[in-house]
C-alpha positions in Angstrom: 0.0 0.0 0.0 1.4 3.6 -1.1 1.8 6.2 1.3 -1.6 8.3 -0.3 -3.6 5.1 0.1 -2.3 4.6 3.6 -3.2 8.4 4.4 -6.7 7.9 3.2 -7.3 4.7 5.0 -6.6 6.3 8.7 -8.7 9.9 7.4 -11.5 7.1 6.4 -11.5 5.6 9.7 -11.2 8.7 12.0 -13.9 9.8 10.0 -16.3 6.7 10.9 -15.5 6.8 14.3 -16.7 10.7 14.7 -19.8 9.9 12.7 -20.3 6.7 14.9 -20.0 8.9 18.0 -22.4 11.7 17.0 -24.8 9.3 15.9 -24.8 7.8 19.5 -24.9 11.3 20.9 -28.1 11.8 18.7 -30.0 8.4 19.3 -29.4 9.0 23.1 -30.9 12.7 23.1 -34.0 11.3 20.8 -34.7 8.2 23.1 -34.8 11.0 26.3 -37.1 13.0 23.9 -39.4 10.0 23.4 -39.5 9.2 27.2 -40.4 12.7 27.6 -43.3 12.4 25.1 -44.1 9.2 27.0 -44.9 11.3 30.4 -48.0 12.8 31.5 -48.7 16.3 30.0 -48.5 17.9 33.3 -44.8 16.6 33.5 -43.9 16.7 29.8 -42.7 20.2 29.4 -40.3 19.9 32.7 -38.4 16.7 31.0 -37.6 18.3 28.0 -36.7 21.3 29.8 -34.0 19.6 31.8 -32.9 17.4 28.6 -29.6 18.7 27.1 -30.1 20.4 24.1 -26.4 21.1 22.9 -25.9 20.0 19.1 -22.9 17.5 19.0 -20.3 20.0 18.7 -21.2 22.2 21.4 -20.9 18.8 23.5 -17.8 17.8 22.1 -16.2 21.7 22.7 -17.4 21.3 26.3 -16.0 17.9 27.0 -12.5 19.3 25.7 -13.0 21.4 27.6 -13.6 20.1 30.7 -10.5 17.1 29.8 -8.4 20.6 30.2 -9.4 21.7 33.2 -9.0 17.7 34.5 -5.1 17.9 33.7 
């Protein structure tokens, strides 16, 4: 394997991985959002109020984040 096709094999798998990831990071914020729908009216509104509603790469910027402050 040349160097170019090397180079692509490693950008195509870091770029499967972060897909993988913010598909996970979706499916869990739609599964709280369906046990939300699943609760009583009256209780509803306060579930999705608490859920996180960050898009993937304010979650991932805040996670760097917080990796920093950790070390």
């Amino acid at each position: 394997m040349n160097k170019i096709q090397y180079c692509l094999a490693i950008l195509m798998a870091v770029s499967v991985q972060a897909c993988t990831q913010r598909a996970w990071y979706e499916g869990v914020k739609q599964s709280h959002r369906n046990e939300c729908n699943k609760a009583p009216p009256s209780e509803r509104e306060e579930c999705l109020r608490t859920m996180d509603n960050d898009s993937y790469d304010e979650y991932q910027r805040k996670k760097q984040e917080e990796t920093k402050k950790d070390n």
